[in-house]
VEXZAZA-193368 format. One line per 2 residues: for each residue x, y, z of C-alpha. Coordinates in nm, 3 decimals, m for minus. Layout:
! VEXZAZA-193368
X:Y:Z ~ ... $
! end
This chain:
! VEXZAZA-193368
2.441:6.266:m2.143 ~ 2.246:6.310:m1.832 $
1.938:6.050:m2.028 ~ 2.242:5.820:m2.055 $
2.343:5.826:m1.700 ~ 1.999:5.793:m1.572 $
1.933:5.512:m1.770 ~ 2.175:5.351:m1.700 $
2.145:5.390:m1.319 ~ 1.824:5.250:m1.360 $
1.955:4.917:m1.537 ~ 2.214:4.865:m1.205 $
1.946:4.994:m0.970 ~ 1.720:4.692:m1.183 $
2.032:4.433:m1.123 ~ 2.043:4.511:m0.780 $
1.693:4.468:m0.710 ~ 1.684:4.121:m0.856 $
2.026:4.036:m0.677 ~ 1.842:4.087:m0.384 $
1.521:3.947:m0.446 ~ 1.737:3.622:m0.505 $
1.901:3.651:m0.166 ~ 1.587:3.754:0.022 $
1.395:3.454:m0.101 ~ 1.696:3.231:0.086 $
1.735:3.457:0.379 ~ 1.335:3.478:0.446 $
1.258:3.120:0.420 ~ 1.008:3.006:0.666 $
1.276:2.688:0.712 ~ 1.578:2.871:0.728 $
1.635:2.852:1.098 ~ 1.537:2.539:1.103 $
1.758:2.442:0.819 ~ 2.110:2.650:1.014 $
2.039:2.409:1.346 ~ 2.358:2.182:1.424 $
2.113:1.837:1.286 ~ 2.091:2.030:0.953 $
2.336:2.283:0.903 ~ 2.586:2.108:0.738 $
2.392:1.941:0.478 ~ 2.275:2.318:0.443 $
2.607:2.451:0.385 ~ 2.651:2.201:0.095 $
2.293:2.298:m0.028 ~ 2.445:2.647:m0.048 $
2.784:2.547:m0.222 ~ 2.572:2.305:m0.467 $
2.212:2.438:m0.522 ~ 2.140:2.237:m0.833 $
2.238:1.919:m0.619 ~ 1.886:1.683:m0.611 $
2.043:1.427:m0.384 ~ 2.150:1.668:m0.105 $
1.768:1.790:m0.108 ~ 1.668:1.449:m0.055 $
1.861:1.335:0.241 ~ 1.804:1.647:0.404 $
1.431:1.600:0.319 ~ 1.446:1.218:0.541 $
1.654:1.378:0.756 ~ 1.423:1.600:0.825 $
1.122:1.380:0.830 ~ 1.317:1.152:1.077 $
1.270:1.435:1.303 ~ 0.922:1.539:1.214 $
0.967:1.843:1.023 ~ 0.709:1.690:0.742 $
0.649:2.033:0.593 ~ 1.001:2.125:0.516 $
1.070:1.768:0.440 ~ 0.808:1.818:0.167 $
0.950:2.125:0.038 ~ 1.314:1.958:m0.034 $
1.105:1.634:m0.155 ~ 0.963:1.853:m0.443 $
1.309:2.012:m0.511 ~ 1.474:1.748:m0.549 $
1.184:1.587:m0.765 ~ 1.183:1.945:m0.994 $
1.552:1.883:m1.010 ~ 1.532:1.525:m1.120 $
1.242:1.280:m1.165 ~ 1.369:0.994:m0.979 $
1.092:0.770:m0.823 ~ 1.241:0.804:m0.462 $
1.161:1.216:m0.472 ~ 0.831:1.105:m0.582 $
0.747:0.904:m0.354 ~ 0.843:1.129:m0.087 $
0.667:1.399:m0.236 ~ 0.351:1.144:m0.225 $
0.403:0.992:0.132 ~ 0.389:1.313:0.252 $
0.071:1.445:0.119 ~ m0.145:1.128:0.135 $
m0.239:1.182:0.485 ~ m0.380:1.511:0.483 $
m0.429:1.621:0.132 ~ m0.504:1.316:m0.070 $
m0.638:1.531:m0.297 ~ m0.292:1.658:m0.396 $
m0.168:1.381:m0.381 ~ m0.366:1.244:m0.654 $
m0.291:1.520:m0.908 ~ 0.103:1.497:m0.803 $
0.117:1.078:m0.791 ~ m0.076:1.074:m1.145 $
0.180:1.383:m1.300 ~ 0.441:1.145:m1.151 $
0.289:0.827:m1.273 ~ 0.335:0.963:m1.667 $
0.673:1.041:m1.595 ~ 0.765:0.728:m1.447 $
0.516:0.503:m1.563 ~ 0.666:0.168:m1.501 $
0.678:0.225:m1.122 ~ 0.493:m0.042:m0.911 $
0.538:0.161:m0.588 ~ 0.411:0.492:m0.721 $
0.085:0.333:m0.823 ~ 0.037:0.184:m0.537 $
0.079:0.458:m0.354 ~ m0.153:0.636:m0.610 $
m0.444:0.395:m0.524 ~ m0.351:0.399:m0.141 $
m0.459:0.789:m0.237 ~ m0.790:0.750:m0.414 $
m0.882:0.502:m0.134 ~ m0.810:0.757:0.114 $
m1.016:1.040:m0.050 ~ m1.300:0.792:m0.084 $
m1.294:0.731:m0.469 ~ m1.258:0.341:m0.426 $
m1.379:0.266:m0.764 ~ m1.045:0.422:m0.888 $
m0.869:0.259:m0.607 ~ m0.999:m0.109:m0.738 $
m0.928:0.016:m1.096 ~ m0.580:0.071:m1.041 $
m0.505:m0.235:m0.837 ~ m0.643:m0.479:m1.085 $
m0.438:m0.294:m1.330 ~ m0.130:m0.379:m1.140 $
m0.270:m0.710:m1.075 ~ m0.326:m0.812:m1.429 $
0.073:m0.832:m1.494 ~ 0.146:m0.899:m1.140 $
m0.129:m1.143:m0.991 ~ 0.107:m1.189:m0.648 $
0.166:m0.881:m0.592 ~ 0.081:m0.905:m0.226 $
0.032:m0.520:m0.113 ~ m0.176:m0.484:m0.415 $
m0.404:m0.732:m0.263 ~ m0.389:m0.648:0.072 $
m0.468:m0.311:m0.070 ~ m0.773:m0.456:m0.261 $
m0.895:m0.673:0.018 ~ m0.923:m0.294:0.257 $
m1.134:m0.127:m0.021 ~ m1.427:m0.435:m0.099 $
m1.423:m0.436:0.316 ~ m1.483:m0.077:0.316 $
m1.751:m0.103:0.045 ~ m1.888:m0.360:0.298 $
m1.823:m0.644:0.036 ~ m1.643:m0.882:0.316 $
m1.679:m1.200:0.180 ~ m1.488:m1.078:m0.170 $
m1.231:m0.910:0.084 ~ m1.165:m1.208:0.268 $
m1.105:m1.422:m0.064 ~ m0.846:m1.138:m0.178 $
m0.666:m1.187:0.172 ~ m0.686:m1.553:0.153 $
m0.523:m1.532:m0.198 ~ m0.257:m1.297:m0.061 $
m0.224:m1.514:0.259 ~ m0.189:m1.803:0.051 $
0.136:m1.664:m0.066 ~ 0.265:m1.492:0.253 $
0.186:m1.709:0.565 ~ 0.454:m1.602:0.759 $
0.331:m1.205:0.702 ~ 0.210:m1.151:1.079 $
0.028:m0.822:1.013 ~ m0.189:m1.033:0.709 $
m0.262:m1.277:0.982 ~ m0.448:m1.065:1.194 $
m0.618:m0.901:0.890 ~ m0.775:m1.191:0.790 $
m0.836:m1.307:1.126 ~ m0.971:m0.989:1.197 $
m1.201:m1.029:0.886 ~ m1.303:m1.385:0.977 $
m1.445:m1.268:1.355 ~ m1.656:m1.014:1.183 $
m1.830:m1.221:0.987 ~ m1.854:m1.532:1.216 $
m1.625:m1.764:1.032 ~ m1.493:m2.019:1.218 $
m1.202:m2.009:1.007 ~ m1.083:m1.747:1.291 $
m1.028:m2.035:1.514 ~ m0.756:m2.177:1.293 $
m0.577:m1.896:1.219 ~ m0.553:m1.769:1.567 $
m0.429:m2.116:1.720 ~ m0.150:m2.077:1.430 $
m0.058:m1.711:1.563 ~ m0.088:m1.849:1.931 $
0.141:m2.152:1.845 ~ 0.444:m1.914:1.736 $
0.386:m1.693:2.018 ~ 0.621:m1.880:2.175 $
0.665:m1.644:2.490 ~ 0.324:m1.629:2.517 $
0.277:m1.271:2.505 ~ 0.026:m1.196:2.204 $
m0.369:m1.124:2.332 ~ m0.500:m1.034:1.995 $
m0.544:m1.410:1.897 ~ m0.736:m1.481:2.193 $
m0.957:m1.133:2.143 ~ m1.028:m1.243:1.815 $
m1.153:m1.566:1.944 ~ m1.364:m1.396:2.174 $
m1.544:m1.171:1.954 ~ m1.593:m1.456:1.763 $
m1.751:m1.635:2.033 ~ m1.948:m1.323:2.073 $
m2.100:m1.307:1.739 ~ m2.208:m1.648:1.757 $
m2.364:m1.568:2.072 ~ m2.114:m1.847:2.288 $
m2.105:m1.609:2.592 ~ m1.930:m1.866:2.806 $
m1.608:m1.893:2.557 ~ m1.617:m1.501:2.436 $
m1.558:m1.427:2.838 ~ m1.286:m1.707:2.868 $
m1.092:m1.525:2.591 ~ m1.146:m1.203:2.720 $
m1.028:m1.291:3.023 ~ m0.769:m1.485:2.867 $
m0.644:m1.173:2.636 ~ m0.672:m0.912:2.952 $
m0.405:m1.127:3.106 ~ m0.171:m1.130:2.829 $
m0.171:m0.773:2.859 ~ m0.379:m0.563:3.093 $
m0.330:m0.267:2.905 ~ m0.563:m0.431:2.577 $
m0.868:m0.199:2.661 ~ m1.090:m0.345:2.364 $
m1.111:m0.638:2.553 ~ m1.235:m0.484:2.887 $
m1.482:m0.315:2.662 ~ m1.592:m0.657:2.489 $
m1.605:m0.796:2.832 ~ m1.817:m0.496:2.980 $
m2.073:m0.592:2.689 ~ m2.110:m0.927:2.706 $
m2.229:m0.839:3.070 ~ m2.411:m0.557:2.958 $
m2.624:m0.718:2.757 ~ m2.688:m0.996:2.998 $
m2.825:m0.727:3.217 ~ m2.564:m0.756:3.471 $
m2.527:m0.381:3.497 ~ m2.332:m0.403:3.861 $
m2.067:m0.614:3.697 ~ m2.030:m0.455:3.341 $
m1.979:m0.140:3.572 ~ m1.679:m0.234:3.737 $
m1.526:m0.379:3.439 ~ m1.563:0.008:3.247 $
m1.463:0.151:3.580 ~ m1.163:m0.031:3.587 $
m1.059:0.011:3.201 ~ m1.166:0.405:3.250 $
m0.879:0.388:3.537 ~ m0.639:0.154:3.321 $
m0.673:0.466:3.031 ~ m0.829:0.788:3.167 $
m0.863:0.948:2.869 ~ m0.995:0.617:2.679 $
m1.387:0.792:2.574 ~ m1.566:0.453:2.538 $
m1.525:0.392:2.929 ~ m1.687:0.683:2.975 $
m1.971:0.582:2.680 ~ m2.023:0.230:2.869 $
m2.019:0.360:3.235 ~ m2.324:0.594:3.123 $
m2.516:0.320:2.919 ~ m2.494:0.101:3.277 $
m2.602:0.376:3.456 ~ m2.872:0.500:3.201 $
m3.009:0.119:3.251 ~ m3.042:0.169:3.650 $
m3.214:0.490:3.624 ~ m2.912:0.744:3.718 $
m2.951:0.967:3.441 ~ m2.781:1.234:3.564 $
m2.457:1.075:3.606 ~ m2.497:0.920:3.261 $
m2.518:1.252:3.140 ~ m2.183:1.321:3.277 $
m2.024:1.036:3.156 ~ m2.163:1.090:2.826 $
m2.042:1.420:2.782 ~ m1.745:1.287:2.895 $
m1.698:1.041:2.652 ~ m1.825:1.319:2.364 $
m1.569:1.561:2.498 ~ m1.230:1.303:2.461 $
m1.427:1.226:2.110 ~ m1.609:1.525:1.901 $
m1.646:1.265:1.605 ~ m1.883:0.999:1.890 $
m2.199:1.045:1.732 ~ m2.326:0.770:1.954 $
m2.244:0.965:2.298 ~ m2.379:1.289:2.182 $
m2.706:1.144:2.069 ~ m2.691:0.951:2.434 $
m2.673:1.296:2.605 ~ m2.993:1.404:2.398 $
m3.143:1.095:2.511 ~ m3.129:1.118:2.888 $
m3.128:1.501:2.925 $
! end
């Protein structure tokens, strides 16, 4: 009898136990105060009446995410996902990790890929991954895929057009973007891709292209055409019409610091040290925290023999920027 009684206070001890693992795994939640806030709490509450729900998981998951909780927006994304394979979870799920840990996002998007394998956006978003990790060959592989049944498919292009840049294969880049803008003139953002594409590689083609964006600029706001001109210009080595649209893009908007640096440089490497100064000095007080001011002031005074304060500025610029290479290796140099 007593064998009986201790066994079987074992068993509810055993019930217990789990009862309250089950609770404690709710209660101790990293999120959970989060979660119990007024913006939350009462999608919460239905969470708790309806556990097994997949679509409360997601809203709270944007909602969430609209507030820049990305982690805990995660978390719900792959509930809801676990719960139900719906593309939208997925794609959450993905979004999420591409940024910062493509490499999970690559095993996830290509689990979700088999589940849902006629979904356009999940593959993109599955090459957008392999490009960021680095493995563009899979990247291209997967957007010709795509392309082979859908040839127009204009963020697949755009998408290819990023990777044979980045492979430094412009000229097959810009025909992808010309084949994309081709169908989608009016896409503004594709506009100044290819534009931007063109002034890299000296093709007056730029010229066109920027007139167009000028032309329905229609308040006369936009400095980016005129930039784009001007590094153009630059390129071809027209100093005279690279500062005109400098100058031109500075007054559209004062702020546009690449083109006080572009300015500084075409002085710079005229030699006019005393005015490529003042323009750096004047972008550095524009942005003070802006590390190529601080790059270009030093290389001015590095060319007039004040080493010492090019040292300063140097470290300066290295100090906004621990990934400038070219500042740090300018410190060595005038040490």
């Amino acid at each position: 009898m007593l064998k009986n009684t201790k066994i079987i206070g074992a068993l509810i001890l055993f019930i217990f136990l789990l009862s309250g693992c089950g609770n404690g795994d709710q209660e101790t939640s990293p999120y959970e105060d989060l979660f119990n806030q007024p913006t939350f709490s009462k999608i919460t509450d239905s969470i708790r009446d309806a556990p097994k729900n997949d679509e409360l998981y997601f809203h709270r998951a944007v909602l969430l995410n609209s507030n820049n909780y990305p982690e805990p927006a995660l978390e719900d994304f792959k509930i809801a996902w676990a719960i139900k394979k719906e593309e939208r979870y997925a794609l959450g799920v993905g979004n999420l990790l591409l940024e910062n840990k493509p490499d999970t996002a690559i095993a996830f998007l290509n689990a979700a890929v088999k589940e849902i394998p006629n979904s356009l956006l999940l593959q993109i978003t599955l090459a957008k991954a392999y490009n960021i990790k680095g493995e563009s060959e899979a990247a291209l592989t997967l957007c010709d895929k795509i392309l082979t049944t859908l040839p127009q498919q204009v963020d697949v292009l755009k998408l290819k057009a990023d990777i044979l840049n980045k492979q430094e294969k412009p000229e097959e880049a810009i025909k992808i973007l010309e084949q994309a803008y081709s169908l989608t003139p009016y896409d503004i953002a594709l506009n100044y891709s290819l534009a931007n594409l063109y002034a890299e590689n000296n093709n007056p083609k730029v010229l066109r292209i920027c007139d167009s964006l000028i032309k329905v600029d229609t308040l006369g706001q936009f400095a980016e055409p005129y930039y784009l001109k001007g590094i153009y210009y630059t390129n071809i080595e027209d100093d005279v019409k690279a500062l005109s649209m400098f100058n031109t893009a500075i007054q559209k908007n004062y702020t546009f610091l690449n083109a006080y640096i572009e300015k500084g440089k075409l002085f710079f490497n005229q030699k006019k040290f005393v005015e490529a100064l003042k323009v750096f000095q004047l972008c550095s007080s524009i942005k003070p925290a802006y590390p190529d001011a601080y790059y270009w002031i030093g290389m001015c005074q590095e060319a007039t023999g004040e080493k010492e304060n090019a040292y300063l500025n140097f470290h300066r610029a290295y100090e906004l920027d621990k990934t400038f290479t070219e500042a740090k290796e300018a410190m060595s140099r005038v040490k």
